[in-house]
C-alpha positions in Angstrom: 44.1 -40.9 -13.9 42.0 -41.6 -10.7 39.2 -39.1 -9.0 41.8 -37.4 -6.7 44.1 -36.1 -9.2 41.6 -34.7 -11.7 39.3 -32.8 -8.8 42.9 -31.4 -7.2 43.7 -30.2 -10.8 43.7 -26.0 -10.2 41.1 -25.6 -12.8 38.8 -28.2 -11.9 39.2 -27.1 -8.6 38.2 -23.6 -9.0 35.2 -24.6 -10.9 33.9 -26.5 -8.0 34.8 -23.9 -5.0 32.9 -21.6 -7.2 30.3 -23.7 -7.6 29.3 -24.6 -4.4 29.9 -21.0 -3.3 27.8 -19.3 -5.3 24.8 -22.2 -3.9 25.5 -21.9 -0.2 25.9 -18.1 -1.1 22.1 -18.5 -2.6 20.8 -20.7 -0.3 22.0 -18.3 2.8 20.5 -14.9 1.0 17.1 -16.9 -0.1 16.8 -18.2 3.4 16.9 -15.2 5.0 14.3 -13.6 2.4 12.0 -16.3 3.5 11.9 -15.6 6.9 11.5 -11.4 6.4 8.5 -12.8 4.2 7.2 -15.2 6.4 7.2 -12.6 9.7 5.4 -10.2 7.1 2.6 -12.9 6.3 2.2 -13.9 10.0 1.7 -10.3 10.9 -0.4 -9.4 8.6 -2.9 -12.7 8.5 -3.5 -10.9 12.0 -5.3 -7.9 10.6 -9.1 -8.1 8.9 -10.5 -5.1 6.1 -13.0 -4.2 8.5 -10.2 -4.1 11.3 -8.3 -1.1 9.6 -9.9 2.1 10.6 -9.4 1.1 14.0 -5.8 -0.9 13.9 -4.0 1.8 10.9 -1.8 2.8 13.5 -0.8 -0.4 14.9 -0.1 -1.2 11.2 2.1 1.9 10.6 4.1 1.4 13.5 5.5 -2.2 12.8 6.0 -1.7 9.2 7.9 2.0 9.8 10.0 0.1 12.7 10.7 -2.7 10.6 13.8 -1.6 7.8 13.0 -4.6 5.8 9.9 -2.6 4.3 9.9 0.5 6.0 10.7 2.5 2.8 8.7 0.4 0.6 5.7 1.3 3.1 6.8 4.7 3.6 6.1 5.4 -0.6 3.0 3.3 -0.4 1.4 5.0 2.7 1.1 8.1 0.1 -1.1 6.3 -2.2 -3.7 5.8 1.0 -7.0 7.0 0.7 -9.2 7.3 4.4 -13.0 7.5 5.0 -12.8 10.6 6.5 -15.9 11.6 8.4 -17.2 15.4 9.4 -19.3 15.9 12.4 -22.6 17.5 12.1 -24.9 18.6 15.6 -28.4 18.3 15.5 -30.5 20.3 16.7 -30.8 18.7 20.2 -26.9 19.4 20.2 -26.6 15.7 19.5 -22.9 15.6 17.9 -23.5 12.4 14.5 -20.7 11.5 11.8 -21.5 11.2 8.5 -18.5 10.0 5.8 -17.3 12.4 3.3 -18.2 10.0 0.4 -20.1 6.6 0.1 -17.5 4.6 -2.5 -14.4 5.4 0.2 -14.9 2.5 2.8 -12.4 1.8 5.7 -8.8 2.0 3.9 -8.0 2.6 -0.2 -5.6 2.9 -2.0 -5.1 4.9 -5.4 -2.1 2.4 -6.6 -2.2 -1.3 -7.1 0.0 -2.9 -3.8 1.7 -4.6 -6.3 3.9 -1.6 -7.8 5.0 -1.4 -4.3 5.5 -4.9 -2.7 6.7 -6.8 -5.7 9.2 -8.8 -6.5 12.3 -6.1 -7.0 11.4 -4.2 -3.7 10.8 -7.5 -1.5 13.6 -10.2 -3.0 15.8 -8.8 -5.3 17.0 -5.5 -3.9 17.8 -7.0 -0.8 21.1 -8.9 -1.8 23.1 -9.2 -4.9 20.8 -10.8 -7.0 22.6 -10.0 -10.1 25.5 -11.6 -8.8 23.3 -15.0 -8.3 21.9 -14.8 -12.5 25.7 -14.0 -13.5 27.1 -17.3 -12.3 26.2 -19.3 -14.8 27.5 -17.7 -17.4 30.6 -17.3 -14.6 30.9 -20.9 -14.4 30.1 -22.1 -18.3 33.1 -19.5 -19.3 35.4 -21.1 -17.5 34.9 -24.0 -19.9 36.0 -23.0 -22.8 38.5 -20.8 -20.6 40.3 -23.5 -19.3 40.1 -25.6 -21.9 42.0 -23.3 -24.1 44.6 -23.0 -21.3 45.3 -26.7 -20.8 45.6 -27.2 -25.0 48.0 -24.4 -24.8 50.1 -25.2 -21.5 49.7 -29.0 -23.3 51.4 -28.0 -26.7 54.0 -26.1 -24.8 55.2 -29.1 -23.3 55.9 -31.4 -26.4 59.8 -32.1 -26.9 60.4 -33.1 -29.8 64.1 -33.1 -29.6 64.6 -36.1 -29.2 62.6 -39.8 -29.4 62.7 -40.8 -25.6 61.6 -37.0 -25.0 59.1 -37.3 -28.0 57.4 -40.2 -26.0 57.0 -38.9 -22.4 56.1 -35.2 -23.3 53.3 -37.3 -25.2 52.0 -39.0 -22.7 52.3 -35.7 -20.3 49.9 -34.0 -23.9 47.2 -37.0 -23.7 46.9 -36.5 -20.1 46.9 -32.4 -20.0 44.4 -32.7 -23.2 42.1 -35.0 -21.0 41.7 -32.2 -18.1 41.0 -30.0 -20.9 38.1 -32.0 -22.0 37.0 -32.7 -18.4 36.9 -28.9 -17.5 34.9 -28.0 -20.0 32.4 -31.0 -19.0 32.2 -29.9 -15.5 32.0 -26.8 -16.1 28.8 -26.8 -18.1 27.6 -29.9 -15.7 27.8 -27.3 -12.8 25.8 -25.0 -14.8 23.5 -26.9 -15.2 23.0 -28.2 -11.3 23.2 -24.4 -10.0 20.6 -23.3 -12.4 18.5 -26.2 -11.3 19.0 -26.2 -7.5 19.1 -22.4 -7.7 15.3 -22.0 -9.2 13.9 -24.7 -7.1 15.4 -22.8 -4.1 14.0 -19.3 -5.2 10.8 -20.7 -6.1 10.1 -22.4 -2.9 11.9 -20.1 -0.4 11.3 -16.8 -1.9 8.6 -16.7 -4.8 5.8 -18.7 -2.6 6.0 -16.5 0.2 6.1 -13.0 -1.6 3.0 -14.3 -3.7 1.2 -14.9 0.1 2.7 -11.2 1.0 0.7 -9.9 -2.0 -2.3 -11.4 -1.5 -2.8 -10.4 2.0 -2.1 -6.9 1.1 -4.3 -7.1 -2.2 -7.5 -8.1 0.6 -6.6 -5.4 2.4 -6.0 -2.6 0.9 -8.7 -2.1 -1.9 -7.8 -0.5 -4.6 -9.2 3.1 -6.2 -8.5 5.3 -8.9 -7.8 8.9 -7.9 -9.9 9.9 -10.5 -13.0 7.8 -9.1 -12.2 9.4 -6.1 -12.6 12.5 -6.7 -15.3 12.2 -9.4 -17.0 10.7 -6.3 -15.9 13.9 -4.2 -16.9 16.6 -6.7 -20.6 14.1 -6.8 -21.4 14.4 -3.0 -20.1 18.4 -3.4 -22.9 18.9 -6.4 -25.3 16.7 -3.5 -24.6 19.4 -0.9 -24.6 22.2 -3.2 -28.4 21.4 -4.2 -29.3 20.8 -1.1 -28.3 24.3 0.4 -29.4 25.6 -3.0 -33.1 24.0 -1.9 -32.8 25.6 1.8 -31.9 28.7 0.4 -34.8 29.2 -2.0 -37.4 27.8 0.8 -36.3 30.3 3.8 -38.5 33.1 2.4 -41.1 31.1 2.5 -40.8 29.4 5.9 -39.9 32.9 7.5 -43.4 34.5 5.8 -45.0 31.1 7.4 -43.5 31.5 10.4 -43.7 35.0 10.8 -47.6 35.0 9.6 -47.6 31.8 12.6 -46.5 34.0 15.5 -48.5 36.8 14.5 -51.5 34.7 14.7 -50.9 33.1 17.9 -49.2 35.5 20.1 -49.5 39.1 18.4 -52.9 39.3 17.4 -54.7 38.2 20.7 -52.5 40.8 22.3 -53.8 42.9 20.1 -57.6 42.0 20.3 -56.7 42.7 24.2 -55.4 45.9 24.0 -58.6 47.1 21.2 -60.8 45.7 23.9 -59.4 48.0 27.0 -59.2 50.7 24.6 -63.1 50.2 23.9 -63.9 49.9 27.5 -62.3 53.0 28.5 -63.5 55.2 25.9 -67.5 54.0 26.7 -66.2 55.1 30.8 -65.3 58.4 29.6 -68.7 58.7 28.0 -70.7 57.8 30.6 -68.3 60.0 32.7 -69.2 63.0 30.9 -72.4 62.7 30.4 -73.2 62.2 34.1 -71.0 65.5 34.3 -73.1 66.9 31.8 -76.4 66.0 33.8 -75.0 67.5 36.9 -74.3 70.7 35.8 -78.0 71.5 33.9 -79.1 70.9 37.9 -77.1 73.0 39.6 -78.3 75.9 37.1 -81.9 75.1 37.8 -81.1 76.5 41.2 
């Protein structure tokens, strides 16, 4: 039995079309996974932690335009943590910023990166990746599959009725048994070459570049706990609370200061002042009347 005849046999045929199916159908799907993961890394080695106060939106807008990862992003954008800054005027009405909290720098996050871009969300949700595992076990039952049909197709075609018949039905047996046997070898040999080629191929097209992807994003985005967050929140909240608990208690006393201040330096010489014109008029009415009072003692002397 030569090469030709046993690869043209239906079985062994349909063993091999599957077989190199299901690898151009992996190679094609882990190709194309590569290069979403490779435009992700080249966009993002762009981008520097100290660059994302200022670039966010540029950020946001390529990843929510791009449907590879826009819902992925869309669920990690909510994990985002800002440093948000309030704006506080001084009393020459010069307008300074001062951040809410001093742990929350540039742009945190309150989830690992990695529960979002991982493995499921980036690779294997993006084609039928249970389809590419299942052949294997596709291609090592149709072994025994089509072993078992040969044997029985084999024994069906024995005729014993008569010697001559005996004789070339046997030889028909030996050669239907021997495609048996060889199904079940290629079979399990094809297993064995997809799983191979197939790991190699998702390890070097797919696995390096989402392990890149992730460590961009894990430089990026810093991680922190909500619970850190806010325990750092409610900290700078007990900071200001003193604080206007401090100028509170001390405005008595700076408005007595203040109040005793002006008094001294603008009320009480006004004062003095007044005390003093009030003197001087009072000793010109006396002098007044008694030159009034001389006059008159005069004019009755005559």
């Amino acid at each position: 039995m030569n090469f030709i005849t046993i690869i043209t046999d239906i079985p062994i045929l349909i063993v091999l079309v599957v077989f190199v199916c299901s690898l151009v159908y992996c190679f094609k799907k882990y190709t194309q996974t590569g290069k979403n993961l490779n435009v992700l890394i080249d966009f993002f080695e762009g981008f520097k932690k100290n660059d994302l106060n200022f670039r966010f939106k540029e950020i946001d807008a390529w990843m929510s335009q791009n449907p590879y990862v826009s819902s992925t992003w869309a669920e990690f954008k909510n994990t985002l943590v800002f440093s948000e800054s309030i704006a506080l005027k001084s009393t020459d009405d010069d307008v300074k910023y001062k951040d809410v909290s001093s742990t929350v720098q540039n742009v945190q996050t309150t989830a690992d990166p990695l529960y979002f871009f991982n493995e499921e969300t980036l690779i294997t949700s993006k084609f039928n990746y249970k389809l590419t595992q299942t052949i294997p076990t596709i291609l090592t039952g149709f072994g025994p599959l089509f072993t078992f049909l040969n044997i029985a197709l084999a024994f069906g075609r024995v005729d014993f009725s008569t010697q001559e018949k005996t004789l070339s039905s046997l030889s028909g047996f030996l050669g239907t048994m021997q495609i048996a046997a060889l199904v079940s070898v290629i079979a399990v040999s094809s297993c064995l070459i997809y799983l191979m080629i197939e790991r190699i191929m998702y390890n070097k097209l797919c696995k390096a570049p989402l392990g890149k992807v992730q460590e961009l994003l894990g430089g990026l985005f810093a991680s922190i706990s909500a619970e850190k967050f806010l325990y750092e929140l409610l900290r700078e909240s007990k900071v200001s609370n003193n604080s206007v608990a401090n100028i509170m208690s001390g405005i008595p006393t700076e408005f007595k200061t203040a109040f005793n201040s002006s008094m001294a330096t603008s009320l009480v010489p006004y004062l003095e002042n007044l005390i003093f014109g009030l003197n001087q008029l009072n000793r010109q009415l006396k002098e007044n009347l008694k030159a009034q009072t001389h006059k008159d003692e005069v004019d009755d002397l005559f």
